[in-house]
C-alpha positions in Angstrom: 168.8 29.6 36.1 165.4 29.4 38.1 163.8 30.5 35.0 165.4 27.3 33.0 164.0 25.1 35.6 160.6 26.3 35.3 160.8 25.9 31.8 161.8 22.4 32.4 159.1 21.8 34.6 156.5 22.8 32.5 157.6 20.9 29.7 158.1 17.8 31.7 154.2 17.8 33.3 152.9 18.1 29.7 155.1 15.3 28.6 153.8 13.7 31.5 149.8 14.1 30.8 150.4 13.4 27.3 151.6 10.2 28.2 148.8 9.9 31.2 146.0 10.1 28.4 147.7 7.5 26.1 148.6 4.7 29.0 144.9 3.1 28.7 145.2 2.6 25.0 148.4 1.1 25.1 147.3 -1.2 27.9 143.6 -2.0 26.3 143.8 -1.0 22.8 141.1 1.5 21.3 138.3 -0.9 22.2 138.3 -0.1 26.4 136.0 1.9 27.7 139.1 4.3 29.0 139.2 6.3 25.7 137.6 9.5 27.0 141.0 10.4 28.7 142.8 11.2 26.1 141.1 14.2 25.1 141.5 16.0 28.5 145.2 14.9 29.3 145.8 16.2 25.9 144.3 19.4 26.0 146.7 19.9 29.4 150.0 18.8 27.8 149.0 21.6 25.6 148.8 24.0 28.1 151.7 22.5 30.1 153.6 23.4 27.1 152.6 26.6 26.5 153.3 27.3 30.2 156.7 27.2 29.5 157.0 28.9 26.0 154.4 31.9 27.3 155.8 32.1 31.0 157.6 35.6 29.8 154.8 37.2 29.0 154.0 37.5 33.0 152.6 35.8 36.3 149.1 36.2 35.1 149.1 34.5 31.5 151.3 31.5 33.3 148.8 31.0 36.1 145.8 30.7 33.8 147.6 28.3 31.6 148.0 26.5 34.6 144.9 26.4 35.7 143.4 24.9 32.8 145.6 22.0 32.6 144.7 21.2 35.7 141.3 21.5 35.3 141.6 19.3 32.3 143.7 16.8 34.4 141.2 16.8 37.0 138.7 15.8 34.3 140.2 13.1 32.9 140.5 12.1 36.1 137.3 12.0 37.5 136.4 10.4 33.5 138.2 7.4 34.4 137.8 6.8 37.9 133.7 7.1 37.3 133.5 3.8 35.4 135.0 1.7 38.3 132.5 3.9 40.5 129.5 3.2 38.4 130.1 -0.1 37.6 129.9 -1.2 41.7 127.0 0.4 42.1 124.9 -1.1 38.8 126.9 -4.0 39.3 128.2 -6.2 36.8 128.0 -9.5 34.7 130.0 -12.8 35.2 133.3 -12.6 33.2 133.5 -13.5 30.0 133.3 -15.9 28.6 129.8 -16.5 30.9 126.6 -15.3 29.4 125.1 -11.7 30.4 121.8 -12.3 30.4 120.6 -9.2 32.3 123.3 -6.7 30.3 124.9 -4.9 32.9 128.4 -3.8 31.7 131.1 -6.6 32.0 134.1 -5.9 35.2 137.2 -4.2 34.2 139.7 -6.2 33.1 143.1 -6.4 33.9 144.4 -4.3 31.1 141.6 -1.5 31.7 142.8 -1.9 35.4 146.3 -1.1 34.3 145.5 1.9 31.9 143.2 3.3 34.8 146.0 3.3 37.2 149.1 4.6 34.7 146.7 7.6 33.7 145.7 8.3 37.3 149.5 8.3 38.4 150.9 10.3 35.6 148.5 12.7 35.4 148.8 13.4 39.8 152.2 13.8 39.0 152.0 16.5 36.2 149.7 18.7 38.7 152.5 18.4 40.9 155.5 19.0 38.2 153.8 22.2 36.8 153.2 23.1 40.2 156.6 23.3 40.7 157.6 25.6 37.7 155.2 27.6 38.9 156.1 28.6 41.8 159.6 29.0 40.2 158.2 31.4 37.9 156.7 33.4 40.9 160.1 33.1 43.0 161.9 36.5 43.1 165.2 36.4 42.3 168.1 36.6 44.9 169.0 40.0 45.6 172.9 39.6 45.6 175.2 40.5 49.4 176.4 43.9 49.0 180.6 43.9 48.7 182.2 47.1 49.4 184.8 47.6 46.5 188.6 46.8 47.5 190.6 50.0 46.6 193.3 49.0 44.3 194.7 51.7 44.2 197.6 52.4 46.4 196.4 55.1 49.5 198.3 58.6 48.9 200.7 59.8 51.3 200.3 63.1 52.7 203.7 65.2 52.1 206.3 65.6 55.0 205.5 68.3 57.0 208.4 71.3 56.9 209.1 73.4 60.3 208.1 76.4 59.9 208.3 79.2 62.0 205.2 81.7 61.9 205.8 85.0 62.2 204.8 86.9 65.1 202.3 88.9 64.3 203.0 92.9 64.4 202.3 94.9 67.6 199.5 97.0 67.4 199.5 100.4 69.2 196.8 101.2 71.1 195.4 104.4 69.9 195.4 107.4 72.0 192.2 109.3 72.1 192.2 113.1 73.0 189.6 114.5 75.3 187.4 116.8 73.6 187.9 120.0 74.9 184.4 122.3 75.7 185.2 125.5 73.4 184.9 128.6 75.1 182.9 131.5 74.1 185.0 134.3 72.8 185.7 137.4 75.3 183.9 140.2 73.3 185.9 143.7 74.0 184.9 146.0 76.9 183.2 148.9 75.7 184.9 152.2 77.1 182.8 153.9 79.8 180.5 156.2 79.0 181.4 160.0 79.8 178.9 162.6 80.6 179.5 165.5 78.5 179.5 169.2 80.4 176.9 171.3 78.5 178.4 175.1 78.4 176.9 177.6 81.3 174.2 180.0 80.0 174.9 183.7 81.0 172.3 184.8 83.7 169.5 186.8 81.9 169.6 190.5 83.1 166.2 192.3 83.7 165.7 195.6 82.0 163.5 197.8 83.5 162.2 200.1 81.9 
């Protein structure tokens, strides 16, 4: 949607210069001295419009496009207001249909004053307009409220909860744990006691004489 309106509002500032440069022919015909707006009011309608055929193409392309139809604008602009400018300050001859006899320019007429002020209007307003899809174009879009989704479906319900008796858990026995008992050294057998053995008597030695 913000994108359709900034296609619209290029298209309706080009429309709007394009009409700007041709407002001082319609109002004093190919012969005024207003003629040199039309080729700068018309160079920005072009632009205007491409504004809003190119504005896809990015920020960047868009904002140059811009800027030259309002550069062009502005020059048309300061084309047509300089004759009113220059003519005070040169000055001017009596109105027709008096004589000029020292051939300064003649005043602007009523038509010329007419064409001056349409073109001056209308091409203010299509700075504006194009403004306007501009800024569109570089207007993020909204970033939507985050909704939680609804559950639609129906919650589930747990399942009735049965008594149940737990079983007591079994009894364990302590175990019993024996001393270790120091093992005793083995009684080794007594040896009999020892005997003394009587050695036989040797008969007394008898001295022979001789």
């Amino acid at each position: 949607m913000i994108r359709q309106r900034a296609v619209w509002g290029f298209w309706a500032a080009g429309a709007l210069a394009a009409i700007g440069g041709v407002s001082p022919i319609v109002f004093a015909g190919f012969s005024g001295r207003l003629t040199g707006v039309l080729l700068p009011f018309w160079i920005a309608a072009i632009a205007f419009a491409a504004c809003g055929f190119l504005y896809q193409q990015g920020r960047g392309t868009t904002s140059i496009l811009y800027f030259v139809a309002g550069l062009a604008v502005v020059f048309g602009l300061l084309a047509i207001l300089s004759l009113p400018l220059r003519l005070a300050v040169l000055g001017t001859c009596p109105a027709a249909p008096a004589p000029c006899p020292t051939g300064l320019p003649r005043p602007l007429t009523i038509a010329e004053n007419n064409g001056l002020d349409a073109a001056a209007v209308l091409g203010i307003l299509a700075i504006f307009v194009g403004f306007f899809g501009l800024a569109l174009v570089y207007r993020r879009p909204p970033v939507p409220v985050y909704t939680p989704p609804e559950r639609k479906i129906p919650p589930v319900q747990p399942p009735a909860q049965t008594e149940t008796k737990e079983a007591a858990p079994p009894k364990v026995e302590p175990l019993k744990v024996e001393p270790l008992k120091a093992e005793q050294p083995e009684e080794e057998p007594e040896l009999p006691a020892h005997e003394e053995e009587e050695l036989p008597e040797l008969p007394a030695h008898e001295s022979t004489s001789a």
